[in-house]
KEFI-409423 format. One record per atom (N, C-alpha, C, CB): x, y, z. Coordinates in steps of 0.05 Angstrom, whole numbers, plus 5000, padded with zeros to 4 digits. Glycine has a CB too. Example, Ala and Ser with C-alpha at 12.3 -4.5 7.8 and 13.67 -1.06 7.14 Angstrom:
526448865156;524649105156;526449345156;522649115181;525749555142;527349795143;525850015157;528249885114;
END
This chain:
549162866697;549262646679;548962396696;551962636664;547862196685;546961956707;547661726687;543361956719;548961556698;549961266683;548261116696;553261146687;546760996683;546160646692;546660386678;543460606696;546760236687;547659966671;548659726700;551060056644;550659566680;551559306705;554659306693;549558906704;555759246712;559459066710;558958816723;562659226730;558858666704;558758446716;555258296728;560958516739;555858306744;552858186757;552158436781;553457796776;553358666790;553458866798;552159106788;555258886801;549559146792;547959416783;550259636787;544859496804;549559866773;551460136770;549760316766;553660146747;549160566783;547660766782;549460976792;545260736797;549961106769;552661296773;551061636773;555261236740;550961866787;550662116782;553262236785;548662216797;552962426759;556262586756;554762906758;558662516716;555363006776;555463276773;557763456767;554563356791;558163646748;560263776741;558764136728;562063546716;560364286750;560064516752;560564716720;561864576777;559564896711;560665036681;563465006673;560265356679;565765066695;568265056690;568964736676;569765136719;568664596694;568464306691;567564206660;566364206714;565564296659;563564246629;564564286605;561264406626;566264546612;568764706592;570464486586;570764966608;571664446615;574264336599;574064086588;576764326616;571963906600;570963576584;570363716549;566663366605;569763896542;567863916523;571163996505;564564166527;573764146522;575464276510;577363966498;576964526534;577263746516;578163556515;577563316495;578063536534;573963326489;573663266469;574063326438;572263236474;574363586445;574363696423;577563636407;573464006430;579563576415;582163496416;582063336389;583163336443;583363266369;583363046347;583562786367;586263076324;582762536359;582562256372;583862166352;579762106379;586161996364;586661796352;584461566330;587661696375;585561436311;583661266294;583561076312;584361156266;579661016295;580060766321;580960466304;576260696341;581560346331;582560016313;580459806311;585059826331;581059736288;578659536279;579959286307;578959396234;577859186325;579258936341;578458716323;578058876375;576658666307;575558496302;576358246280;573658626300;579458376271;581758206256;584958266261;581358256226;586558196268;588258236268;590558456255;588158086269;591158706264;592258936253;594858926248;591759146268;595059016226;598359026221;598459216201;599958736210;600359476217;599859666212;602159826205;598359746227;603059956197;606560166194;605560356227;607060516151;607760316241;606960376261;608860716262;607460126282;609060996272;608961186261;611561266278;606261336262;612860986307;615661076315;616960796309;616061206348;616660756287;618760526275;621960666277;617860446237;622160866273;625061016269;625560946297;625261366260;623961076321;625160956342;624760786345;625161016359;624460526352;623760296355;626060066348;621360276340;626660236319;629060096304;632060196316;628860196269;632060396330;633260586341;633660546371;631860816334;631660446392;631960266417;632760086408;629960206434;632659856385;632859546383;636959636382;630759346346;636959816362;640959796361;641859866388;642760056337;640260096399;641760146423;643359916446;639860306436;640459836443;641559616462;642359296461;639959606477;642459306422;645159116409;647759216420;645459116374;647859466417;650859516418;651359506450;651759826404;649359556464;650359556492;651259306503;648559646509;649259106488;650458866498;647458736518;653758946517;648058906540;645558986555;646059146578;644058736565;642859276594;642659506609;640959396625;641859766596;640459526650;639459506673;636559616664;641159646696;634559506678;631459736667;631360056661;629159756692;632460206694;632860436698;634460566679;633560456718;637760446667;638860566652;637960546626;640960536656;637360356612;635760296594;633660486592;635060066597;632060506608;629960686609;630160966605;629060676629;633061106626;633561366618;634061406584;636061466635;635261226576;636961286548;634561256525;639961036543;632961066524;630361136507;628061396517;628660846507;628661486544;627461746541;628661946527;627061846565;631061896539;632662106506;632262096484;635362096498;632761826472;631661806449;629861826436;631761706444;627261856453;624361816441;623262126446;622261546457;624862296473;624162516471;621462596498;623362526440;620662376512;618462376535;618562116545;615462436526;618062146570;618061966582;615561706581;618262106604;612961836570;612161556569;612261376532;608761586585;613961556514;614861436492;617161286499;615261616472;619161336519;621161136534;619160926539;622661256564;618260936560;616260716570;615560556552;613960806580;613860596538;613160496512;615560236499;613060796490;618160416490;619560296476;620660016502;621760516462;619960106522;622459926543;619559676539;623660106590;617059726536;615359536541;616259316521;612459646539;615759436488;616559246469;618359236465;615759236449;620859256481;623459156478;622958916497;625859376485;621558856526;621658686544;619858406528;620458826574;618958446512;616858296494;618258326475;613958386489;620058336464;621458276428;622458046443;624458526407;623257826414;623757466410;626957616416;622757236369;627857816417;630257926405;631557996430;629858166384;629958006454;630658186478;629457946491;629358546483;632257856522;631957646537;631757816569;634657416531;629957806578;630258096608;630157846635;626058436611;631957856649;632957756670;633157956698;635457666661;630557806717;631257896748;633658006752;631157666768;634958196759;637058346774;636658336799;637158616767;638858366816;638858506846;636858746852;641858646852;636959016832;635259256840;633559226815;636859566846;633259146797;632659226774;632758976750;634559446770;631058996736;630658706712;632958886695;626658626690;634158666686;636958676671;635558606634;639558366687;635458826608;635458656589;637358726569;632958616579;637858446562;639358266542;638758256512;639057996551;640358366498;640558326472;640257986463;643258446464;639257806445;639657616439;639957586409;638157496451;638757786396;639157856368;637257616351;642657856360;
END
């Protein structure tokens, strides 16, 4: 397979060789359901499909008051069930109007503000 094109102002002449095994598993990978794609081209607002958790990190860490990243972090992996659905939730918790996250000693500290 051979890519050409530019990034930027930088020509790109790409050759990919990939052996039968290889060919398999790209082809096994496409074959996978894909996510829908998102319209970029207006602004989306959408029912998003872990509102339960979401709504579910936001109390946790009303009631806590507040948590350190790391512990914070373990406890929405529990909740969400994987580690990068934790992740996830700790992202738009550090970005909610609702959640104030403060430099720590080891670790960003966040804050309930409700």
């Amino acid at each position: 397979m051979r890519i050409r094109g530019h990034i930027g102002e930088w020509p790109v002449d790409l050759t990919l060789e990939l052996d039968p095994a290889e060919w398999a598993m790209l082809a096994g990978r496409v074959a996978e359901p894909a996510e829908a794609p998102v319209n970029t081209a207006a602004p989306v607002v959408q029912a998003r499909g872990d509102d339960a958790q979401w709504l579910a990190a936001k109390e946790l860490l009303r009631k806590a008051g507040s948590l350190d990243g790391p512990a914070l972090l373990e406890q929405l992996e529990g909740l969400s069930g994987s580690t990068g659905a934790g992740k996830r939730l700790l992202v738009r918790l550090r970005h909610s109007s609702e959640v104030k996250v403060e430099s720590g000693a080891d670790a960003p500290v966040y804050h309930w503000v409700g």
